[in-house]
gemmi code that builds the backbone of each chain (N, CA, C; Angstrom):
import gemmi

chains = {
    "A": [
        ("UNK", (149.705, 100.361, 178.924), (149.311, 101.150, 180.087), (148.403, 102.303, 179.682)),
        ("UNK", (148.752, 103.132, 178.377), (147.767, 103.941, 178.096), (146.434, 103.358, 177.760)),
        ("UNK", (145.943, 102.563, 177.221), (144.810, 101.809, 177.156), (144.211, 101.429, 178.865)),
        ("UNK", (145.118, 101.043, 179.794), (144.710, 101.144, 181.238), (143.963, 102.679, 181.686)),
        ("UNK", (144.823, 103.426, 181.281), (144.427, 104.684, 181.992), (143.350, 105.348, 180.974)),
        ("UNK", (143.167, 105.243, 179.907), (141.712, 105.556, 178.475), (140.266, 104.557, 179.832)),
        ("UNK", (140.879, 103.722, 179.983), (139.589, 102.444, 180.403), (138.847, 103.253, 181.905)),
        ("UNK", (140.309, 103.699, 182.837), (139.868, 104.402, 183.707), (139.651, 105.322, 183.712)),
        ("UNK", (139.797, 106.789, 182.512), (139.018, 108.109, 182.239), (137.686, 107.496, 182.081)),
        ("UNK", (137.222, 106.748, 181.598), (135.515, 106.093, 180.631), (135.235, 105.887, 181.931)),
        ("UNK", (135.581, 104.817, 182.867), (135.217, 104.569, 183.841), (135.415, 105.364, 184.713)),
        ("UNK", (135.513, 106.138, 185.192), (135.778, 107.406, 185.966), (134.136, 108.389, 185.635)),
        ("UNK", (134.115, 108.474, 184.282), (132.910, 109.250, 183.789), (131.902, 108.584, 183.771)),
        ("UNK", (131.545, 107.558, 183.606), (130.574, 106.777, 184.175), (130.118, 106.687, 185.520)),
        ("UNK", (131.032, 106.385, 185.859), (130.655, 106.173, 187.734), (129.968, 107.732, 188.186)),
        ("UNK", (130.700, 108.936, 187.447), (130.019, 109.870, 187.580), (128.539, 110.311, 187.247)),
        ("UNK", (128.383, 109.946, 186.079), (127.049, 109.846, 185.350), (126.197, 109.086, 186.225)),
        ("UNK", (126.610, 108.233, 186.686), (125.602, 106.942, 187.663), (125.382, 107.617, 188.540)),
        ("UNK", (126.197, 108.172, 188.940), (125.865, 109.225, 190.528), (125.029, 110.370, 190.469)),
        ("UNK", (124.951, 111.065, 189.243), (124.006, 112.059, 188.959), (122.836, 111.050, 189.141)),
        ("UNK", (122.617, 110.320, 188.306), (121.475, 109.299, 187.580), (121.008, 108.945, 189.070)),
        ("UNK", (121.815, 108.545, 189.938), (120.756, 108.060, 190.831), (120.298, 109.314, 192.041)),
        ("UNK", (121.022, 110.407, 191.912), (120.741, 111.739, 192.480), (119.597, 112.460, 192.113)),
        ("UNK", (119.437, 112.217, 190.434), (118.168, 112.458, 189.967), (116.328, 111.167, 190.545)),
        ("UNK", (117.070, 110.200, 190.705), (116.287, 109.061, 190.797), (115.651, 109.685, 191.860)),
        ("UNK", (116.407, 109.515, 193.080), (116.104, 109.969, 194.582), (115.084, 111.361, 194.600)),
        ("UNK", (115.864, 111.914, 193.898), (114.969, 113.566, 193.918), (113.182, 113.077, 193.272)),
        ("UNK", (113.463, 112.339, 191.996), (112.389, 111.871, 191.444), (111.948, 111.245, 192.448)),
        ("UNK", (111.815, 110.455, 193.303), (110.835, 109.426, 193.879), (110.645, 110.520, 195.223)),
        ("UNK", (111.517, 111.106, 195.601), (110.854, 112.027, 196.910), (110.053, 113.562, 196.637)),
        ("UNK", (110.080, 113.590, 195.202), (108.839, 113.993, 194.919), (107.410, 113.906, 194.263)),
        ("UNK", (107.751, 112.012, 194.505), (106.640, 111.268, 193.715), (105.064, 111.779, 194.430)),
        ("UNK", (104.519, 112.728, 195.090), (103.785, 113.354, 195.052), (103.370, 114.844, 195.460)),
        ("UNK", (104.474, 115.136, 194.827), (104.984, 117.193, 194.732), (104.110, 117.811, 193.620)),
        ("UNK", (102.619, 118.248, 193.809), (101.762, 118.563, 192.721), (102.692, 119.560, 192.051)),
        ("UNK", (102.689, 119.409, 190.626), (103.214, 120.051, 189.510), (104.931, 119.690, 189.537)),
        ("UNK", (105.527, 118.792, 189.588), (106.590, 117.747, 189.567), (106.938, 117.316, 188.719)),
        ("UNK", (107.775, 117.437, 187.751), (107.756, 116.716, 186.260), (109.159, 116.047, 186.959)),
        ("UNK", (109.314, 114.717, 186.195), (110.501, 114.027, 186.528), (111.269, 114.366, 185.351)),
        ("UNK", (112.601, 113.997, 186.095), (114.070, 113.498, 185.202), (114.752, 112.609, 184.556)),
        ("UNK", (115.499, 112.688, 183.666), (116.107, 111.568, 183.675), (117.749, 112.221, 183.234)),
        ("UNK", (118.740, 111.262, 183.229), (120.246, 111.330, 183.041), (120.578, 110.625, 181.942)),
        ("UNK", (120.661, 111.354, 181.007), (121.722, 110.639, 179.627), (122.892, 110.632, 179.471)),
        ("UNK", (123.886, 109.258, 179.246), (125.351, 109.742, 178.920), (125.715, 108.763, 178.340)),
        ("UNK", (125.029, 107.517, 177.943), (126.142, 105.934, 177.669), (126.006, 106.194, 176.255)),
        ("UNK", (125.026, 107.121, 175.087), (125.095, 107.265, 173.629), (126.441, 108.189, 173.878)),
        ("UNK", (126.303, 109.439, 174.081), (127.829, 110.706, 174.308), (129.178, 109.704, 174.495)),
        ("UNK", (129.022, 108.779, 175.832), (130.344, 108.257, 175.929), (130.854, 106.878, 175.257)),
        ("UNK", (129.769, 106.444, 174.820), (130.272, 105.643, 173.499), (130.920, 105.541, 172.440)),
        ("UNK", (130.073, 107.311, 172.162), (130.521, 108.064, 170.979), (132.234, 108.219, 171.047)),
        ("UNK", (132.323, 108.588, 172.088), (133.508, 109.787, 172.265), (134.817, 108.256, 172.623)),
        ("UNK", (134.287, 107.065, 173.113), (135.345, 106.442, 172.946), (135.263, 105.898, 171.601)),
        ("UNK", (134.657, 105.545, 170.830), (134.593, 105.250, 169.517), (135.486, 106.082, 168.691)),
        ("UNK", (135.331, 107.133, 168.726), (135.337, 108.034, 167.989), (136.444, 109.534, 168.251)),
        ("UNK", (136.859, 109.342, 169.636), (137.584, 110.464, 170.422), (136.378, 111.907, 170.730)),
        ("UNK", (136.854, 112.397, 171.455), (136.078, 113.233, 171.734), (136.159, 113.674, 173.489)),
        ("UNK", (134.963, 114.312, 173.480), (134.060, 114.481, 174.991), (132.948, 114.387, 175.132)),
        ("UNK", (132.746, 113.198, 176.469), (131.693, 112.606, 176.749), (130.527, 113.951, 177.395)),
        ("UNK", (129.530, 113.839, 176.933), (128.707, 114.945, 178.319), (127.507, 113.858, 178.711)),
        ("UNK", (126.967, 114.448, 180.148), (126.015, 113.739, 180.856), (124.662, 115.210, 180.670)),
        ("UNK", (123.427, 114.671, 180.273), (122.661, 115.575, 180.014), (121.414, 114.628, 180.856)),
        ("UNK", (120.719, 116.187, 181.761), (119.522, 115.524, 182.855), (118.455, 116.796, 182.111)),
        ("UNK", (117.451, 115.702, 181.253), (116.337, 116.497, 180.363), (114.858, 115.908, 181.351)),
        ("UNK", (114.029, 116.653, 181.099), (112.621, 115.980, 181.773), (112.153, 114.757, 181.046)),
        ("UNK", (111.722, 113.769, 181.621), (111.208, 112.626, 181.144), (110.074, 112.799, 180.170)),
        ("UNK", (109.142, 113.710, 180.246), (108.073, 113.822, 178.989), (106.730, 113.302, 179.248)),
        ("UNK", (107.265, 112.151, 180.285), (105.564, 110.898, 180.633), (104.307, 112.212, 180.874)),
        ("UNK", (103.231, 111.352, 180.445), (102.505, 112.286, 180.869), (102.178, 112.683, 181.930)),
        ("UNK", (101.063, 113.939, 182.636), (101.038, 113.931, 184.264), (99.250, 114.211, 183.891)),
        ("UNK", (99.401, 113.624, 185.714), (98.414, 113.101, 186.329), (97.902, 113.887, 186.681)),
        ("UNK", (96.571, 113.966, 187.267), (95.528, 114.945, 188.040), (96.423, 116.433, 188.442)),
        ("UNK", (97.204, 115.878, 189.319), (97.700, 117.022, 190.082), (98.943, 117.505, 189.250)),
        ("UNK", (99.165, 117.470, 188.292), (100.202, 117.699, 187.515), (101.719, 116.947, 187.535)),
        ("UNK", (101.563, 116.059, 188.432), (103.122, 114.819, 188.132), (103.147, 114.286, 187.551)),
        ("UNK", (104.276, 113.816, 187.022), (104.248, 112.482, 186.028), (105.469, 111.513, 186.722)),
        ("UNK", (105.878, 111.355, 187.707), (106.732, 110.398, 188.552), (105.850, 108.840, 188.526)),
        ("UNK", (106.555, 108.025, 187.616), (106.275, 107.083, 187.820), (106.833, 106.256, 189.311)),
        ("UNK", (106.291, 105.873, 189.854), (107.014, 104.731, 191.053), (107.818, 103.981, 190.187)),
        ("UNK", (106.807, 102.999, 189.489), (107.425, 101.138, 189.475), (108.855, 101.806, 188.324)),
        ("UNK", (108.863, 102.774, 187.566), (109.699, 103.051, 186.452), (110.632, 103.487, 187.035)),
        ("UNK", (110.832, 104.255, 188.232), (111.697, 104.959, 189.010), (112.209, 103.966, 189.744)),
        ("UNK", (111.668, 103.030, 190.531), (112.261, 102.178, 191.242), (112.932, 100.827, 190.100)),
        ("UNK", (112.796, 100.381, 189.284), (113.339, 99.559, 188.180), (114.555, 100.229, 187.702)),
        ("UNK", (114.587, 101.547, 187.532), (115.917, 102.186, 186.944), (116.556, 102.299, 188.098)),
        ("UNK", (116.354, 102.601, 189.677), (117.046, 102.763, 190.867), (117.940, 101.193, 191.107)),
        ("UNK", (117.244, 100.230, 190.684), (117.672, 98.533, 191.141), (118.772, 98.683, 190.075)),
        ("UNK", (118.671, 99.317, 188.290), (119.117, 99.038, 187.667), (120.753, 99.788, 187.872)),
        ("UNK", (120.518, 101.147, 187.993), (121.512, 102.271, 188.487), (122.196, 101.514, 189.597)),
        ("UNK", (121.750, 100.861, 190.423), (122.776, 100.611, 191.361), (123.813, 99.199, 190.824)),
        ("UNK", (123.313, 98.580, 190.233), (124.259, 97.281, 189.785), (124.741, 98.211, 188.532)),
        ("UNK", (124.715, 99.392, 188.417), (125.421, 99.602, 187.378), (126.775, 99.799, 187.749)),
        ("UNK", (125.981, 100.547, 189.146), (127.481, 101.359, 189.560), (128.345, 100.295, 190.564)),
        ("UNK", (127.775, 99.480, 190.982), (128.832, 98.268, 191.270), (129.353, 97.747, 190.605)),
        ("UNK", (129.068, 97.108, 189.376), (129.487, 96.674, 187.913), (131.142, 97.701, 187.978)),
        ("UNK", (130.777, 99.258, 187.365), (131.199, 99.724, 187.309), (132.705, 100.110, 188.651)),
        ("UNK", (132.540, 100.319, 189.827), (133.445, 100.247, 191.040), (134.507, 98.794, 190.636)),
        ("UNK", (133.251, 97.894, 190.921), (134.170, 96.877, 190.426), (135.764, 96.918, 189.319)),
        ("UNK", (134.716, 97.337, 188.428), (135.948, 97.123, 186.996), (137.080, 98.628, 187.499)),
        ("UNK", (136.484, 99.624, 187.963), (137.505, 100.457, 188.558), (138.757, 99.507, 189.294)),
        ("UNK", (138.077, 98.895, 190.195), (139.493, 98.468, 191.453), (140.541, 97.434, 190.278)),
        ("UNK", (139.406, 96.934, 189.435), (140.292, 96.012, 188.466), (141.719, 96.606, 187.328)),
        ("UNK", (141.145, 97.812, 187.075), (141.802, 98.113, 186.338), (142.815, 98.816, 187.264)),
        ("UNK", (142.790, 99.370, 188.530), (143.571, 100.126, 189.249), (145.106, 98.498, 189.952)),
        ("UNK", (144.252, 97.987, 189.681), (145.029, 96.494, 190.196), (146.085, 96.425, 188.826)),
        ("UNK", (145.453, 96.473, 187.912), (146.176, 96.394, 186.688), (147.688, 97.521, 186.687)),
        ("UNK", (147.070, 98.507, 186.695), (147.873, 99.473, 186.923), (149.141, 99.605, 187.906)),
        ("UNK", (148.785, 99.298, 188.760), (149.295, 98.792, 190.028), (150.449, 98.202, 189.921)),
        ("UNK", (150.290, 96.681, 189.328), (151.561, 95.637, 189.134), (152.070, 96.199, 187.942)),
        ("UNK", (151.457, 97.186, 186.836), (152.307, 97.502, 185.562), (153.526, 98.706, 186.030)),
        ("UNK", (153.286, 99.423, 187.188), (153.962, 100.749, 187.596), (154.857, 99.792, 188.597)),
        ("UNK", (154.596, 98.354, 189.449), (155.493, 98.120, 190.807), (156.395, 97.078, 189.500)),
        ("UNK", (156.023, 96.668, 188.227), (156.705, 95.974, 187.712), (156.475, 94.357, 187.840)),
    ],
    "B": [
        ("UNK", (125.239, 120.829, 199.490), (124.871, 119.755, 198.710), (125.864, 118.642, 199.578)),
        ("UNK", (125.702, 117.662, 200.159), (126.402, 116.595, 200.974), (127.296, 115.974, 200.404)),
        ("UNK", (128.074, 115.083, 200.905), (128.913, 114.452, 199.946), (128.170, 113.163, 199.284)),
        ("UNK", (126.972, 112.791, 200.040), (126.524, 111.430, 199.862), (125.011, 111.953, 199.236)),
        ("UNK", (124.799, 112.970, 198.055), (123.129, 113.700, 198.217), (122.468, 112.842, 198.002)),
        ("UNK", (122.077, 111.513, 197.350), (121.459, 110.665, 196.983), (120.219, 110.096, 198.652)),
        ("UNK", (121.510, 109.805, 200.130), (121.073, 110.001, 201.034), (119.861, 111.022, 201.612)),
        ("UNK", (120.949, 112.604, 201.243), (120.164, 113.527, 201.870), (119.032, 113.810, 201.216)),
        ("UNK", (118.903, 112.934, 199.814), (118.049, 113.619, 199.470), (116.282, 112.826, 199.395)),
        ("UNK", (116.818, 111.475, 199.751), (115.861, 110.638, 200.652), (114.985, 110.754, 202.095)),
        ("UNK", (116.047, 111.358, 202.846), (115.821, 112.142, 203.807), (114.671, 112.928, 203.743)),
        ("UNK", (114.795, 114.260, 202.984), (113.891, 115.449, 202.833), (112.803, 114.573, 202.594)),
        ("UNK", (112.479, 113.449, 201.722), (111.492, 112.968, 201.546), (110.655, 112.068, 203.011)),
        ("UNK", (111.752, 111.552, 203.169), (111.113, 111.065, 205.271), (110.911, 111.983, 205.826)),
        ("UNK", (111.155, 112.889, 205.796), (110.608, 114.413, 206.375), (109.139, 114.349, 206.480)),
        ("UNK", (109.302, 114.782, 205.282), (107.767, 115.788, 204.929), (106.778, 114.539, 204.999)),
        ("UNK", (107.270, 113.234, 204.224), (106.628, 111.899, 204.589), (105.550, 111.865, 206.188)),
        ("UNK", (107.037, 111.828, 206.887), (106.479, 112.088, 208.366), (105.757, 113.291, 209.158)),
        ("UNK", (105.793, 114.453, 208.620), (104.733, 115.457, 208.449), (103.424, 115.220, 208.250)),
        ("UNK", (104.015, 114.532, 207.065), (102.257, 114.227, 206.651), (101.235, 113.380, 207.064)),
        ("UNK", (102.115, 112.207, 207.328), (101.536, 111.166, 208.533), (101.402, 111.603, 209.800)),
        ("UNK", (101.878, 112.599, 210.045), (101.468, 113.197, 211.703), (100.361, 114.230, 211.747)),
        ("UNK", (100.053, 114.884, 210.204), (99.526, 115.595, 210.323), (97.701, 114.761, 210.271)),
        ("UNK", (97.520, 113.595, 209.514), (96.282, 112.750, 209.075), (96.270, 112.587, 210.578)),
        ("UNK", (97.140, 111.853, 211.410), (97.025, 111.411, 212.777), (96.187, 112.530, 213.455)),
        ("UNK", (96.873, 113.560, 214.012), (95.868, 114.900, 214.085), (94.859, 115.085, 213.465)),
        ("UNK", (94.618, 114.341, 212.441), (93.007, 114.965, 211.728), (92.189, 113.505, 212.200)),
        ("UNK", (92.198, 112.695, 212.267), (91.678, 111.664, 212.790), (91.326, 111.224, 214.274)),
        ("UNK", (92.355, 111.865, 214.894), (92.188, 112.494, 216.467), (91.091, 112.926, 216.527)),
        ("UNK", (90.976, 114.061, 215.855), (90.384, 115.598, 216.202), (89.017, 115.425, 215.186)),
        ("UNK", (88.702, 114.271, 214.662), (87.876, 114.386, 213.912), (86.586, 114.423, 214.757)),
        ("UNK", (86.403, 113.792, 215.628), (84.996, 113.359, 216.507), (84.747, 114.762, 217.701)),
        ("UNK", (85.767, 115.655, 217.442), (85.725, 116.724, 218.563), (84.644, 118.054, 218.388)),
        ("UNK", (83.614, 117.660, 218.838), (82.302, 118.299, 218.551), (82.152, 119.610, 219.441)),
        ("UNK", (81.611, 120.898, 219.030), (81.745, 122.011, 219.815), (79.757, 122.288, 219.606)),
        ("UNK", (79.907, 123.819, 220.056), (78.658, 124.129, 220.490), (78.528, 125.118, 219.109)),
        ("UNK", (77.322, 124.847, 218.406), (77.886, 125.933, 217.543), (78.059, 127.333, 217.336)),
        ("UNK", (79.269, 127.478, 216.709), (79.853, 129.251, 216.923), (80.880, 128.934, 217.672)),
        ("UNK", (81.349, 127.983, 218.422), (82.342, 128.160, 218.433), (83.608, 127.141, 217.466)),
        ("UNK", (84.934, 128.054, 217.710), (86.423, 127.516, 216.907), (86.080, 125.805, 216.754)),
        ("UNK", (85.878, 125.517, 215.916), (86.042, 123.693, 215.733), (87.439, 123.464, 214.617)),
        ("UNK", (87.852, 122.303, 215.108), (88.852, 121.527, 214.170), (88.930, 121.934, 213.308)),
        ("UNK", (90.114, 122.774, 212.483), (90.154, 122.546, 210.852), (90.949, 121.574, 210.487)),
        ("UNK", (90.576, 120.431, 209.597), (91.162, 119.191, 209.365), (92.508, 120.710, 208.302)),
        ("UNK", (93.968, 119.447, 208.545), (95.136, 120.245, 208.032), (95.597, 119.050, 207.230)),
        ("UNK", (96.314, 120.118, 205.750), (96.768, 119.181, 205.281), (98.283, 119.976, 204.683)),
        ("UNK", (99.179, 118.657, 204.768), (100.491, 119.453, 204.231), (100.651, 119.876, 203.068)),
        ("UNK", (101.461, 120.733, 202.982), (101.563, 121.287, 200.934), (103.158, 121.054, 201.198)),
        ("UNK", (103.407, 120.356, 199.671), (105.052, 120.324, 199.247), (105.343, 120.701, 198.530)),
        ("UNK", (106.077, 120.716, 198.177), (107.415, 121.666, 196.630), (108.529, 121.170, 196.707)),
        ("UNK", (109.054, 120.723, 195.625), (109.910, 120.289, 194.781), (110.938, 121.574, 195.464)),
        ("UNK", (111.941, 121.040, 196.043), (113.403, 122.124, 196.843), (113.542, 123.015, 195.493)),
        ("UNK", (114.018, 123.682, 195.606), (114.176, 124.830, 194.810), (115.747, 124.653, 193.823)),
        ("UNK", (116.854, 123.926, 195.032), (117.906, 123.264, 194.491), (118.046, 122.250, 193.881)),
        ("UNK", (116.899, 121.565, 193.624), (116.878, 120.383, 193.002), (117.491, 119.005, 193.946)),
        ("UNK", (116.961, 119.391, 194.880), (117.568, 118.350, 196.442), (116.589, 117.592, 197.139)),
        ("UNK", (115.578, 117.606, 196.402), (114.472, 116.760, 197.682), (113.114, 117.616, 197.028)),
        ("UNK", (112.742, 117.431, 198.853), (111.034, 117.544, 198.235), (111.234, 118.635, 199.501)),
        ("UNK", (110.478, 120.025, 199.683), (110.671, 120.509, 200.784), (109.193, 120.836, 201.174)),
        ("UNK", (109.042, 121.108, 202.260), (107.454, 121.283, 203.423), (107.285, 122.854, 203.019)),
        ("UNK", (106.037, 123.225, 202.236), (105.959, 124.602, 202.099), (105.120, 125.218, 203.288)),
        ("UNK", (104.355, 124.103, 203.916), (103.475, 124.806, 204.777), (102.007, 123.725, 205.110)),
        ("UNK", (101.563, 124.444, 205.858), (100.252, 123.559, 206.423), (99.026, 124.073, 205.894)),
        ("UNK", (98.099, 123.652, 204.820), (96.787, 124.347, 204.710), (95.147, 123.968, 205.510)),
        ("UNK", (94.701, 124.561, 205.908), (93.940, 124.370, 206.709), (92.489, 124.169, 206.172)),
        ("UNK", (92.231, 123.198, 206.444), (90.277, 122.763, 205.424), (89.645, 124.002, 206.331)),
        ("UNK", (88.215, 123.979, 205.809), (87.365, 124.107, 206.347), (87.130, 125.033, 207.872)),
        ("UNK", (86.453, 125.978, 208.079), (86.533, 126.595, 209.388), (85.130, 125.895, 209.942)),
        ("UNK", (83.830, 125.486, 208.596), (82.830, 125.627, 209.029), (82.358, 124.040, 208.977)),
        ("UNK", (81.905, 123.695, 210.341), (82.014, 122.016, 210.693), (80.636, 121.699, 210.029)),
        ("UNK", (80.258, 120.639, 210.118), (79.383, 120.024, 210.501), (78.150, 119.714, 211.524)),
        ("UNK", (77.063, 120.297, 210.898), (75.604, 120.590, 211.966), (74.885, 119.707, 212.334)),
        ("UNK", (75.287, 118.655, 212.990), (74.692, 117.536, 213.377), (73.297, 117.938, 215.032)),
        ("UNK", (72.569, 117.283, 214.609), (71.240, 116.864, 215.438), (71.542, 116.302, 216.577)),
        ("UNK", (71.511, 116.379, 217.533), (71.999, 115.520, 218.757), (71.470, 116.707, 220.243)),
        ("UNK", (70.658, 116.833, 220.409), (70.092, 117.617, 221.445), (70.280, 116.729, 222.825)),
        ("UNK", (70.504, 115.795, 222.766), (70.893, 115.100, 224.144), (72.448, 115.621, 224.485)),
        ("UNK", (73.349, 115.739, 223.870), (74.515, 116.326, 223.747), (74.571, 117.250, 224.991)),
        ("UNK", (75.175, 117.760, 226.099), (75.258, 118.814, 226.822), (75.698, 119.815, 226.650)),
        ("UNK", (76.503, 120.069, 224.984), (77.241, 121.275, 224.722), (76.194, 121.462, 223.009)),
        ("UNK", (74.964, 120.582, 223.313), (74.513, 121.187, 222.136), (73.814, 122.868, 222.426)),
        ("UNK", (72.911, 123.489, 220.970), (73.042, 125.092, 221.447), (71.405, 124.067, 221.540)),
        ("UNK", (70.804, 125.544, 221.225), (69.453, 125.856, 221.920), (68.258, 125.173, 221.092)),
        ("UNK", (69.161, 124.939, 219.539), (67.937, 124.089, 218.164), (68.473, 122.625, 218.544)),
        ("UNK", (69.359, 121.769, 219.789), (69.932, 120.779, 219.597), (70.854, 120.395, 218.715)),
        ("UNK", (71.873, 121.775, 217.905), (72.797, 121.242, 217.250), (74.001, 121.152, 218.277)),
        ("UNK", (74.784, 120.028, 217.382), (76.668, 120.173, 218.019), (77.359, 120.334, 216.571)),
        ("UNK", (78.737, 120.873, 216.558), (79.266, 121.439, 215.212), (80.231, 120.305, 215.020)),
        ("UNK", (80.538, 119.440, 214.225), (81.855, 118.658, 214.132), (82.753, 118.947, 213.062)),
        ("UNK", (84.084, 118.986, 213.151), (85.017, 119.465, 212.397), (84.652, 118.694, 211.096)),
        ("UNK", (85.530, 119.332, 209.719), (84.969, 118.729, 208.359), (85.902, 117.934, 208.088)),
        ("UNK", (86.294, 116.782, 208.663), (87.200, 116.339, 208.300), (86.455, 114.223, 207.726)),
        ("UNK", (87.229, 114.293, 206.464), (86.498, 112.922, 206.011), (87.578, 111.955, 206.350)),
        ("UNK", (86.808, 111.136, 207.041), (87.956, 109.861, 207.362), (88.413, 108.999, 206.200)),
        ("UNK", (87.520, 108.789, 205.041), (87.870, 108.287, 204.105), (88.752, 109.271, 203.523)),
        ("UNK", (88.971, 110.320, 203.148), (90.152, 111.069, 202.441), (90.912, 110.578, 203.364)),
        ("UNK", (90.882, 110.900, 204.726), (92.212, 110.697, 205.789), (92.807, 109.408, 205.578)),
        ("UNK", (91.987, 108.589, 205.697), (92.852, 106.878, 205.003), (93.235, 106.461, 203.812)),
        ("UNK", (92.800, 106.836, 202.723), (93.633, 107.168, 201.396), (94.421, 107.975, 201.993)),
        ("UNK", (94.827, 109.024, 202.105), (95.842, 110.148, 202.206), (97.132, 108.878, 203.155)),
        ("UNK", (96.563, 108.642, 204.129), (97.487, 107.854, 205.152), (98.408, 106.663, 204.324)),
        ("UNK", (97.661, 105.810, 203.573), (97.942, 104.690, 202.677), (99.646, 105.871, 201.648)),
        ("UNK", (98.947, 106.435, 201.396), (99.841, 107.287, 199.872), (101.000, 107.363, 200.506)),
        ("UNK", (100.552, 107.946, 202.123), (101.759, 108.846, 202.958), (102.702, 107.245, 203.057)),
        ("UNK", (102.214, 106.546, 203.940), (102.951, 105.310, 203.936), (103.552, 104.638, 203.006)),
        ("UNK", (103.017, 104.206, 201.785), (103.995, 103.997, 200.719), (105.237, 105.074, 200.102)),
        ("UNK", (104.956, 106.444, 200.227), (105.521, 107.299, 199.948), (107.211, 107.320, 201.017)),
        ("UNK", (106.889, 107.101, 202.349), (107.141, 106.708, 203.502), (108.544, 105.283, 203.128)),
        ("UNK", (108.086, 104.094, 202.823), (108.412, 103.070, 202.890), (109.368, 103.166, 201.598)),
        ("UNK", (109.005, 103.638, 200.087), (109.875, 104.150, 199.154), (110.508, 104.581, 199.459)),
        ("UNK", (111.049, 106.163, 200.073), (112.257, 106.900, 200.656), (112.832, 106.236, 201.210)),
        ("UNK", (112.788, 105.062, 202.432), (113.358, 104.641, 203.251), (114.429, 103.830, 202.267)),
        ("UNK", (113.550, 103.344, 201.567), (114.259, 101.853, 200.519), (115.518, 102.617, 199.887)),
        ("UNK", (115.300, 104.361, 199.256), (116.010, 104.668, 198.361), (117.360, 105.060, 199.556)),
        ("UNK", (117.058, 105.496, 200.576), (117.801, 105.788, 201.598), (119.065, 104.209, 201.168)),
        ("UNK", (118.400, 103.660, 201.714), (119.189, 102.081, 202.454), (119.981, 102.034, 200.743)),
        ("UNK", (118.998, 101.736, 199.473), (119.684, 101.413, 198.515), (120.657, 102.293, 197.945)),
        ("UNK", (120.876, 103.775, 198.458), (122.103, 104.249, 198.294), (123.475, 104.253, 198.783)),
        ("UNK", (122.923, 103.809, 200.699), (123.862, 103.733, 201.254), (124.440, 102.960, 200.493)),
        ("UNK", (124.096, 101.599, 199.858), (124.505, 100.467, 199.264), (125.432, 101.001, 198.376)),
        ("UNK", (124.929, 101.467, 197.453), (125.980, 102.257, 195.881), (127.187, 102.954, 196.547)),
        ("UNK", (126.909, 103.766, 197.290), (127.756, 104.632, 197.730), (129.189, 103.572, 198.730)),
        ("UNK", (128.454, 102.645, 199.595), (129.546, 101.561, 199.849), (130.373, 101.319, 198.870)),
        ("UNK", (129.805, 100.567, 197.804), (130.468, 99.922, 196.706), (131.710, 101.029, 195.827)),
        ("UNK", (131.153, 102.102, 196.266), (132.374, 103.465, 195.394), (133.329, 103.740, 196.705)),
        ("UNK", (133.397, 103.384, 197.815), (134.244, 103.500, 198.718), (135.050, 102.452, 198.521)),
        ("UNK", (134.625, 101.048, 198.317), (135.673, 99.959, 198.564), (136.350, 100.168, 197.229)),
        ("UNK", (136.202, 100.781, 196.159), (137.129, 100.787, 195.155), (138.518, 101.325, 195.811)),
        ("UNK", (139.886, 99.910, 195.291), (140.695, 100.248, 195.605), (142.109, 99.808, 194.831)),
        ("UNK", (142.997, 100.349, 195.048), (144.042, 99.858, 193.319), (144.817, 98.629, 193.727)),
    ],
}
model = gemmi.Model(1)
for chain_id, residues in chains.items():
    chain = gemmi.Chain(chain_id)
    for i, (resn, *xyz) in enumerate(residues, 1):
        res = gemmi.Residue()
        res.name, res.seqid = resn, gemmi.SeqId(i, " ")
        for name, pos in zip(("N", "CA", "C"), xyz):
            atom = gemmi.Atom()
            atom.name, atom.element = name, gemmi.Element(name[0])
            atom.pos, atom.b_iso = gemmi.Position(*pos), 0.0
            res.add_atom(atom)
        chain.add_residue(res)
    model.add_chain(chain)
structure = gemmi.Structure()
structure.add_model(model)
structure.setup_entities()
């Protein structure tokens, strides 16, 4: 059961991270032409790898993307923003998913 | 900050989206609206944005206004031309206005998508259940 509830802290922090990640996405694409706009991005699956590997604490870090910018000073890619948005969202279903699974798990281990 | 910001923050972007497409509409209107010259003609308008300050969207800073001084076109048959046969027409280029319109619309059609594709995510974290 403790290995149940380790699976659902990771997964718990993930689903969180995804939710920043696509909070950042959104912000990024609705200011895909906000002259002087630098985009974002959300890091956390190296941190929480680490930290289950290894014990620890996971952190989620939102640094500027770096791409270069354009005329008016943006660098918001569309097609890159929308590819990580398709990707972010099957993450976080992926992720919900294996939540209800493991809560199922949990479930029949506590009713016996 | 909402419970769902991913939504709201699609939103701000259909906003100003739709600002901006209303505002080209008005400049494309108003483009052919010829005065006498000296007097007030059309200033083609264009929206200015900024990045929300909260890190929530895109927000409408304001409207900037082209040009006060139109266009001196020849046309002495005109009845509101002046006394050399000019009429004044606002400075507004239809070709910027239809690029600008195109950008606004894709810009437009993206938000909407990110709208719908969050509702989606955000479903999928509701039906989690033990």
């Amino acid at each position: 059961m403790a290995d149940t509830i380790e699976a659902i802290n990771a997964l718990n922090f993930a689903l969180d991270a995804i939710q920043q990640r696509q909070q950042v996405i959104s912000n990024n694409i609705a200011n895909e032409n906000t002259p002087g706009y630098q985009a974002q991005v959300v890091t956390f699956e190296n941190s929480l790898a680490g930290a289950i590997a290894e014990g620890g604490t996971a952190v989620t870090s939102v640094t500027p993307e770096g791409l270069a910018s354009g005329v008016n000073g943006n660098n918001v890619s569309l097609p890159a923003e929308l590819a990580l948005e398709s990707q972010t969202n099957l993450e976080n279903q992926s992720v919900a998913n294996s939540l209800s699974a493991q809560f199922a798990i949990l479930s029949a281990a506590v009713s016996g | 900050m909402s419970m769902f910001p991913s939504i709201s923050i699609a939103g701000t972007g259909l906003e100003v989206d739709q600002t901006w497409i209303d505002s080209i509409g008005g400049n494309v209107a108003n483009a052919e609206d010829a005065v006498t010259p000296g007097q007030p003609v059309y200033r083609e308008q264009e929206v200015v944005a900024g990045a929300s300050s909260t890190g929530s969207g895109v927000a409408l800073e304001g409207v900037a206004l082209g040009s006060s001084t139109g266009v001196m076109t020849y046309d002495p048959g005109n009845p509101i031309a002046n006394k050399q046969g000019y009429v004044e027409y606002p400075n507004v280029n239809i070709g910027h206005e239809m690029t600008s319109l195109v950008e606004a619309q894709v810009s437009y059609e993206v938000d909407a998508k990110v709208l719908q594709n969050s509702t989606t995510a955000y479903n999928a974290i509701l039906q989690i259940k033990a």
